[in-house]
N, C-alpha and C positions, 0 to 999 in steps of 0.2 A: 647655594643655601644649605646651611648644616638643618638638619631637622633631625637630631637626637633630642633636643630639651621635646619636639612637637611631637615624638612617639614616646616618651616618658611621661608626657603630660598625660596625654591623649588616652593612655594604657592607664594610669592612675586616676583618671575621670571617670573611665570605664568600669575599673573596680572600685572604685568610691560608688557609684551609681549603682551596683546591683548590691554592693553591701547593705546600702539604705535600702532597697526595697527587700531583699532575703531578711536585713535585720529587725524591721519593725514588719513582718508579715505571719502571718497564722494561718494554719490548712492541715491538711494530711499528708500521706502521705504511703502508697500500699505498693506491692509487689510482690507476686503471685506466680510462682513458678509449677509448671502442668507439662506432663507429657502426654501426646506428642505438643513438640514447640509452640505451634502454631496459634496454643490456648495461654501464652505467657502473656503478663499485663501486667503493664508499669501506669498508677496512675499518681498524681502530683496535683494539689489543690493550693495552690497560693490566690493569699489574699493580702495586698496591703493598701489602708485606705491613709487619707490626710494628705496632708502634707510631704512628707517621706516619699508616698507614690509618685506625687508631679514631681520632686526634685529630682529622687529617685531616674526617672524614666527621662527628665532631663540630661541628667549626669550622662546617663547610661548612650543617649543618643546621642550628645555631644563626643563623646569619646569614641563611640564608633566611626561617627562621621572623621572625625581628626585621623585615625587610624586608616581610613582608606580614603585621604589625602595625602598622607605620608605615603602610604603603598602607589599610589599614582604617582605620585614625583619621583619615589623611586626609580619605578619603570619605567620612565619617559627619559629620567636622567642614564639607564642602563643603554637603552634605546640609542639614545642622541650619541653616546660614548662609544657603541658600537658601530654608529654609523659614521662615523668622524675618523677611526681606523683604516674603513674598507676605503 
């Protein structure tokens, strides 16, 4: 089974999916640099509500999922290939 269309999709689900939620969302955004280090802080307030969010976080899930089903066949198929040699 070729699965380049299933890691093209999968990857462009993926980035469809956060683009909808990054693109309709609203928040802050800060970062604070202190010395010593240890007082540095990143902080990140997103917010996206409606519509957008559910598809959003669908898109997003879907396409991860797709992506580490392609990454498992991969493996299995490396696996199998490898062991078919020895």
């Amino acid at each position: 089974m070729n699965s380049d269309r299933i890691l093209i999709a999968s990857i462009l689900c993926f980035g469809l999916g956060l683009s909808v939620i990054f693109g309709y969302c609203h928040g802050t955004a800060g970062f604070g640099v202190t010395y010593p280090f240890q007082g540095t802080s990143l902080q990140l307030s997103l917010t996206t509500t409606g519509l957008p969010a559910i598809l959003g976080l669908i898109l997003t899930v879907a396409g991860l999922a797709a992506v580490l089903y392609v990454f498992t066949t991969a493996v299995i198929r490396q696996a199998q290939t490898y062991l078919s040699i020895r």
